[in-house]
N, C-alpha and C positions, 0 to 999 in steps of 0.2 A: 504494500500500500504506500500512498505516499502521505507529505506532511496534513496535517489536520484530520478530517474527520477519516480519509482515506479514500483513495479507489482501486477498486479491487482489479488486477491483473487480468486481461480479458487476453486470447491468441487466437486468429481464425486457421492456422491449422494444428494447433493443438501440438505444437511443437516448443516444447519449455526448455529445451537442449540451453539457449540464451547464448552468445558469445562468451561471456565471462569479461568482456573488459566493462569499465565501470561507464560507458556511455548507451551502453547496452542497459538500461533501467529492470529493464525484466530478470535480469541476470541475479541479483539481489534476492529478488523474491524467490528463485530457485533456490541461490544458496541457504536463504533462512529454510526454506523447505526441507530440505533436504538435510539440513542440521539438526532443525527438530526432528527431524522421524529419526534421526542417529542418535537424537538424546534418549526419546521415549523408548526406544528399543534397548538403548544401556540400561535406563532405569525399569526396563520389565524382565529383559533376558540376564540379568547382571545381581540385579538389587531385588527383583521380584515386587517391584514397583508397578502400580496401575495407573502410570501417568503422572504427571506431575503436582496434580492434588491428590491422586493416590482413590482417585473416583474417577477413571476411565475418561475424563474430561480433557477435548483438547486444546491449542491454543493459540490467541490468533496474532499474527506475528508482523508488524508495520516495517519497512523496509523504508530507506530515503527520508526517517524521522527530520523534521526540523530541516535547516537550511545548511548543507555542507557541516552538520553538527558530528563534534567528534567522538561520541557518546553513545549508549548503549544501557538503556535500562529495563526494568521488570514491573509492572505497575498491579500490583495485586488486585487493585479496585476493579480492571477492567478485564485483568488474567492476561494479561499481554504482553509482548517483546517488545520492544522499540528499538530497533536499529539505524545508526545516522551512518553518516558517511566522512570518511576522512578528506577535510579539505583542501587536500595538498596534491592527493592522486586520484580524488573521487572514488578510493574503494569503497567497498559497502563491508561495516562490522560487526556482518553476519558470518563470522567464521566460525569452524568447529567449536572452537574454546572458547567463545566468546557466547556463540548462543547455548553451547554447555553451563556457561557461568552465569548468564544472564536466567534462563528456564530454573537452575537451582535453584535461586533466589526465590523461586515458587515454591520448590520442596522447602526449603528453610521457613517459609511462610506460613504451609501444610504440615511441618513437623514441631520442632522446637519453636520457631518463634523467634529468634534470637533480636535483641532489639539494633538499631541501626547505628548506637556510638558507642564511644568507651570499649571497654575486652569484647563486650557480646557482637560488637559492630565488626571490630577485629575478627572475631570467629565468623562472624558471617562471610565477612568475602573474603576468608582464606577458606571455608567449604565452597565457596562459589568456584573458587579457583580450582581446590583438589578437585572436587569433581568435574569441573570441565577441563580441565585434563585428564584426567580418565577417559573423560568419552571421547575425546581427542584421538586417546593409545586403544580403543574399542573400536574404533569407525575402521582401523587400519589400511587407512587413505592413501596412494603411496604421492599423490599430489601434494599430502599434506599429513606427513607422519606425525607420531605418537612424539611429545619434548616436552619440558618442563620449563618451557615460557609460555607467557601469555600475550594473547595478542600479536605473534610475531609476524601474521601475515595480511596485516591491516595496516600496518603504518610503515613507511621504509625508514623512519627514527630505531629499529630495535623494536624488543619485547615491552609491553606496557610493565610487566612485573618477571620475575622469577625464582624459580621455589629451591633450586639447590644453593644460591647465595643471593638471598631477595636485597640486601643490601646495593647489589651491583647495580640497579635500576638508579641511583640517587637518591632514595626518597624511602625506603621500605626497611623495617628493621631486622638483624636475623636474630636474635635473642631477645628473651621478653625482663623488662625492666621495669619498674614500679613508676613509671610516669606512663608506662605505655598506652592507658586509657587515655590519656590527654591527646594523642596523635588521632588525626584521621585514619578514619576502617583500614583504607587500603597499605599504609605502611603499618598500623597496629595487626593488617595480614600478615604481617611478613615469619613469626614467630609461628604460626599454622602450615603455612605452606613449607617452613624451613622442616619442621615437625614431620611433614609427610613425607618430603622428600627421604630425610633420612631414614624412615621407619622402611620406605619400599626398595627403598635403592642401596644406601650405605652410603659412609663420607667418604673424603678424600676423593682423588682425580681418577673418571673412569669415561667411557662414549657408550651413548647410547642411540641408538639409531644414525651414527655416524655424526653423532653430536658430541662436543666434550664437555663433563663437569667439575665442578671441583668443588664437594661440601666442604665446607669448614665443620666445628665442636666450639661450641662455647667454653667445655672442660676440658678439649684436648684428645677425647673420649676416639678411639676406631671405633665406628660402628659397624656391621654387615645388616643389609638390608632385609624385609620378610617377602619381598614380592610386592609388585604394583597392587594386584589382586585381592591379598589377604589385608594390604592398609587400607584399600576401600570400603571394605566390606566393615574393617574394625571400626570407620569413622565414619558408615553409612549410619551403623549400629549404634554407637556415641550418639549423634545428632537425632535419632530418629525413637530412641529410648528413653535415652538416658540426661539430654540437654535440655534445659530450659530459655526462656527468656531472658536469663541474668546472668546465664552462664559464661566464668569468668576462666582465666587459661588454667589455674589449678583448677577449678573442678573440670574442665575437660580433660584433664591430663585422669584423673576419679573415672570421668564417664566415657574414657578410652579403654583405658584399663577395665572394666567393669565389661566394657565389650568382648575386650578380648579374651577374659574368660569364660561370659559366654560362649563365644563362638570356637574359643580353642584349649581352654584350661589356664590353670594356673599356676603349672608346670611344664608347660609348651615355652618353645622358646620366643612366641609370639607376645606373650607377657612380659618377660624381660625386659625384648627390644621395644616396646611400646613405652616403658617404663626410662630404660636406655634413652631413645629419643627423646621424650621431655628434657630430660636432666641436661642434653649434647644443647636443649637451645634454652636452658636458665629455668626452666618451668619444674619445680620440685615439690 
């Protein structure tokens, strides 16, 4: 759709293939398309999710938001996406991670609640992140593989954020610190996404998908990873049980934990390193 009330994408041969460059306007609307149906399907085949309010309800998704706006949000009131467009290249930032990150903000809406500032704001859009990246490393795109930046193929500035040293963005923190409520969500993210990373992957310098990273420890800590797979499921299961609306980085660190014995014991080694990871980004 476009800015305001919207007009809906009409084609008279029924050929939504679009160019893909951003003068191509229909192209947008495929891609949000086609993102949501790669979201909805992580969160049914993956999480065992029925959708994004978890009531089979689907969602309607605005494409070309606002004028060259560089922005991207989730409007619960209306259940919708909003996608702008970057004004530099005119892409459209409906990309995998992006409308991953955005749709969660609906499970987060559907589940916990988590409020919009201070630690709970911080948890929320570092779940917006982990999980759309996940559905990122789920769509296994080879146009647009599985990585642990955000945003990287919407802006030619770099990644808007990243989760194995969220610091490197300028702006994002990777260990969490007792003013950390005072920051905006997005860099009070950084202490979450730092969390996942380590918990699925491990620290130190390693590539993945022909990507290179290099976690840092707050304590110095080696970690070895559990798998992409088993930290989502821990931190589906955290947010989706066991979070609340006020939920701050130690009790998530409580309602991680708590998942992961649910789902694996408490003599698995998935307990440890869930515990491990906290401790690697200050969170004890």
């Amino acid at each position: 759709m476009q800015t305001g009330g919207g007009t809906l994408f009409t084609d008279p041969d029924n050929d939504w293939g679009g160019t893909g460059a951003p003068a191509d306007r229909q192209s947008a609307g495929v891609d949000a398309h086609y993102a949501t149906a790669v979201t909805w399907d992580f969160y049914k085949g993956v999480l065992g999710r029925n959708g994004i309010r978890g009531d089979g309800t689907g969602v309607t998704s605005r494409v070309h938001y606002g004028s060259n706006s560089p922005n991207a949000f989730f409007d619960p009131g209306c259940f919708c996406a909003n996608y702008g467009d970057d004004p530099v290249t005119g892409r459209t930032l409906a990309t995998l991670d992006i409308v991953g990150h955005e749709l969660t903000h609906g499970v987060i809406a559907s589940t916990a609640g988590l409020t919009a500032t201070g630690e709970p704001g911080g948890l929320g859009e570092g779940t917006a992140d982990i999980l759309g990246t996940a559905i990122e490393f789920f769509a296994d795109n080879p146009t647009d593989v599985g990585d642990y930046f955000i945003g990287e193929r919407a802006f030619t500035g770099g990644p808007l954020r990243r989760m194995d040293h969220p610091s490197l963005d300028g702006h994002s923190r990777d260990y969490w610190s007792r003013d950390i409520a005072t920051l905006d969500p997005y860099a009070a993210s950084g202490p979450a996404r730092h969390f996942f990373y380590l918990l699925a992957e491990g620290s130190g310098p390693k590539e993945i998908n022909k990507i290179a990273y290099d976690s840092p420890t707050h304590d110095g800590s080696k970690l070895l990873g559990i798998g992409q797979d088993k930290a989502v499921r821990i931190w589906y299961r955290a947010l989706s049980t066991y979070m609340t609306s006020t939920t701050t980085y130690a009790r998530a660190r409580t309602a991680t934990l708590m998942a992961a014995a649910d789902l694996y014991g408490t003599t698995g080694v998935e307990y440890g390193r869930v515990a491990a990871a906290w401790t690697a980004v200050n969170v004890r």
